[in-house]
Each structure stands twice: as C-alpha cells, then as structure tokens.
C-alpha positions, 0 to 999 in steps of 0.5 A: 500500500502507498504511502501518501506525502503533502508537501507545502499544501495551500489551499484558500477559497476567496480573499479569505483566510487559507483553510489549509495553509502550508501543509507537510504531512506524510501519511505512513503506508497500510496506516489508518488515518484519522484527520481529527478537528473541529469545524473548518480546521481543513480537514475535509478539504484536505481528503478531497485534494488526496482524492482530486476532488480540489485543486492546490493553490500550491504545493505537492501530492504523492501517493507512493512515490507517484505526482498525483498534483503539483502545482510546480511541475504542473501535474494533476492526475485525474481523481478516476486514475488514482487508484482511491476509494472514497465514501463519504456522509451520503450513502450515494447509492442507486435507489432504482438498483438492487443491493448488487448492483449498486457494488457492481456499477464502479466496476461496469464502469471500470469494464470489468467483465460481467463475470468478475463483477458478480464475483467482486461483487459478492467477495465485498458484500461477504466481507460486509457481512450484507451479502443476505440482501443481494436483491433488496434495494436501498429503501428496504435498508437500514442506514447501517446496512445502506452504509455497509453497502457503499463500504462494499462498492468501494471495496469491491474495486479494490482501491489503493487508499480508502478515503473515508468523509465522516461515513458514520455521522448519520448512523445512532449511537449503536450503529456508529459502534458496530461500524467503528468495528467493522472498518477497523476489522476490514483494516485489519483484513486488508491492509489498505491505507486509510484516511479517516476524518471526523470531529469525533474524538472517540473514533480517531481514538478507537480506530487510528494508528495515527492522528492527526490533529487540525486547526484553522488549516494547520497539522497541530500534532500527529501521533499514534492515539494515546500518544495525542492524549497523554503528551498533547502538543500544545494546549489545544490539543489537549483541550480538544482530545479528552472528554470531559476535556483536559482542565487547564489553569495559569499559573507562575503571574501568567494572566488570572493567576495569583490565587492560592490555589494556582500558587500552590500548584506552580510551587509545588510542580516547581518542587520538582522541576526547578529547571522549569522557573520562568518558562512555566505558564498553563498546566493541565490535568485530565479529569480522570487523573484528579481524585478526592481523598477520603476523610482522613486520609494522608497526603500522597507524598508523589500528589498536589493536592488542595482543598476544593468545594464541590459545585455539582455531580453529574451520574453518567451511569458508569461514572461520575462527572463532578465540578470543583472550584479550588480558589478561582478555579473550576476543574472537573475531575471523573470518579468511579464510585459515587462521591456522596458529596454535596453541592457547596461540601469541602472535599481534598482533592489529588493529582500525581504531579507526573500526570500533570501537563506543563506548557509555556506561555506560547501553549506549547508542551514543555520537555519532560523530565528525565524520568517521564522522558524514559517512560515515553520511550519504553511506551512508544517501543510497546507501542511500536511492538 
C-alpha cells in the first residue's frame, strides 16, 4: 500500500483566510488515518485534494512515490486514475438498483467483465457481512446496512487508499459502534491505507494508528492515539482530545493567576522541576487523573493536592462527572464510585504531579523530565511492538 506525502499544501477559497495553509504531512503506508478537528480546521478539504476532488493553490501530492498534483511541475492526475476509494456522509447509492448492483456499477464502469463483477461483487458484500440482501434495494435498508453497502462498492474495486468523509455521522449511537468495528476489522483484513476524518474524538481514538490533529488549516500534532492524549502538543490539543476535556489553569503571574490555589500548584510542580522557573505558564490535568481523598486520609507524598468545594455531580451511569472550584478555579475531575458529596461540601482533592501537563506561555508542551522522558520511550517501543 502507498504511502501518501503533502508537501507545502495551500489551499484558500476567496480573499479569505487559507483553510489549509502550508501543509507537510506524510501519511505512513497500510496506516489508518484519522484527520481529527473541529469545524473548518481543513480537514475535509484536505481528503478531497488526496482524492482530486480540489485543486492546490500550491504545493505537492504523492501517493507512493507517484505526482498525483503539483502545482510546480504542473501535474494533476485525474481523481478516476488514482487508484482511491472514497465514501463519504451520503450513502450515494442507486435507489432504482438492487443491493448488487449498486457494488457492481464502479466496476461496469471500470469494464470489468460481467463475470468478475458478480464475483467482486459478492467477495465485498461477504466481507460486509450484507451479502443476505443481494436483491433488496436501498429503501428496504437500514442506514447501517445502506452504509455497509457503499463500504462494499468501494471495496469491491479494490482501491489503493480508502478515503473515508465522516461515513458514520448519520448512523445512532449503536450503529456508529458496530461500524467503528467493522472498518477497523476490514483494516485489519486488508491492509489498505486509510484516511479517516471526523470531529469525533472517540473514533480517531478507537480506530487510528495515527492522528492527526487540525486547526484553522494547520497539522497541530500527529501521533499514534494515546500518544495525542497523554503528551498533547500544545494546549489545544489537549483541550480538544479528552472528554470531559483536559482542565487547564495559569499559573507562575501568567494572566488570572495569583490565587492560592494556582500558587500552590506552580510551587509545588516547581518542587520538582526547578529547571522549569520562568518558562512555566498553563498546566493541565485530565479529569480522570484528579481524585478526592477520603476523610482522613494522608497526603500522597508523589500528589498536589488542595482543598476544593464541590459545585455539582453529574451520574453518567458508569461514572461520575463532578465540578470543583479550588480558589478561582473550576476543574472537573471523573470518579468511579459515587462521591456522596454535596453541592457547596469541602472535599481534598489529588493529582500525581507526573500526570500533570506543563506548557509555556506560547501553549506549547514543555520537555519532560528525565524520568517521564524514559517512560515515553519504553511506551512508544510497546507501542511500536
């Protein structure tokens, strides 16, 4: 499968700002991709220029080593001749053809002889686990399986590079998870190379080997998924990936710092990274990394901990989302059994200082120390095995 490189990619509608601007990203071979941003990051955008579907303003294409578009040595290669297949939030499926004929029509257009289609045909609907509805048309389909069907047509032509536009926003909670499983049951199978975008975090998370991280046009981090979530690159990274996301507060005379509770956290962090003096601006912790102590108990010797008034607790059936203000502060942490505390009740909370995120005043992540720095080493060699 081909690897896929763009090289100082600009793409602007009108006189206003790009919406991709200036753009290198190499998309490894046999990956599964996920383009991952809010609304008008360029993620889209992006997809439609790997498939043709957009011409550059400037920059390079490559898929395998190949020009596809190249606004320097004026090459564009047509969006039928490169090999991809592409499925998007519309199903687009036939409605006056049955369930086959909708997976043979690329390769009819492709000539591919009768006999081959049927069979083609019925490899990737088998695949789909949709081959009991060969005659039934698209109206007699559920979104699920209409989607599963478009998978097939896709797959059926057996394309170099699958580019996937948000297939699965149209579908209910129950069916985005059961295709979240299917696509990467079909990677797993395949091997193809895939690019995914969506604005939803879950599935770059679960699905993705790699991914990439958008704004305003701009790759703002790349990396295997858990690498995204526990050493986000900068500040918006880590507020976009995390649900409820990261909690982030300024600290060290940065803006709205000062009180005794984001004072306490500069020293104590400070405590233990001495070299960070004057490059220290936001910290951020996961809601999931905070915890309340119970009455009691001691200090945790490796924890910042502080005291906190609880202003709410929202049960989400396997947890619970609780809201804290510390000083001027408001942080959310999750917890696992109910907290029994009551709206306005004092409660003692902690953090491991290792699981806290430190950027400067840029919002850009600060080195690790030495020892997490030798834990993400080990982490990315598991990772890499």
């Amino acid at each position: 499968m081909p690897t896929i490189t763009l090289s100082s990619v600009r793409k602007s509608y009108g006189s206003g700002p790009p919406a991709v601007d200036n753009l290198d990203l190499e998309i490894p071979d046999g990956s599964f991709t996920c383009l991952l941003g809010p609304s008008g990051c360029g993620k889209t955008t992006t997809l439609r220029m790997i498939a043709g579907l957009e011409s550059l303003n400037a920059g390079t294409i490559t898929v395998g080593g190949r020009i596809m578009d190249s606004t320097r040595d004026g090459v564009f290669v047509p969006p039928e001749k490169r090999g991809m297949g592409l499925v998007f939030q519309n199903y687009a499926l036939w409605p006056h053809l049955t369930v086959a004929r909708n997976v043979e029509f690329g390769l009819k257009v492709r000539k591919v002889k009768p006999a081959e289609r049927v069979e083609r045909a019925r490899a990737a609907l088998a695949m789909m686990q949709i081959d009991w509805a060969t005659d039934r048309y698209p109206a007699q389909l559920s979104g699920g399986q209409q989607q599963r069907v478009s998978l097939a047509r896709m797959l059926a032509v057996n394309p170099n590079v699958l580019l996937l536009d948000e297939p699965l926003s149209n579908l209910d909670a129950q069916l985005r998870l059961d295709m979240r499983a299917e696509l990467k049951r079909i990677h797993d199978e395949t091997g193809h190379t895939i690019v995914f975008v969506t604005h939803d975090q879950l599935e770059a998370m679960t699905m993705a080997t790699h991914v990439v991280v958008m704004n305003k046009g701009v790759v703002q981090q790349m990396a295997p998924p858990m690498e995204v979530y526990t050493r986000p690159t900068n500040t918006f990274v880590a507020r976009f990936v995390g649900s409820p996301p990261m909690n982030l507060f300024e600290v060290g005379g940065a803006a709205g710092a000062g009180d005794p509770f984001t004072d306490a956290a500069h020293d104590r962090i400070l405590a233990d990274r001495p070299d960070l003096a004057g490059e220290l601006a936001t910290v951020g912790a996961r809601p999931e990394g905070l915890r309340m102590l119970r009455p009691g108990e001691p200090d945790p010797a490796d924890c910042f901990v502080f005291d906190a008034a609880v202003k709410a607790a929202l049960p989400t059936g396997s947890s619970w989302t609780v809201l804290v203000t510390a000083g001027g502060t408001e942080l959310y942490l999750v917890a696992y059994t109910d907290v029994g505390a009551a709206p306005g009740s004092m409660v003692r909370c902690a953090i491991r200082v290792t699981d806290l995120h430190l950027f400067d005043a840029s919002g850009s992540r600060l080195p690790d120390s030495a020892a997490e720095a030798a834990l993400t080493e080990e982490n990315a060699k598991t990772w890499a095995s």
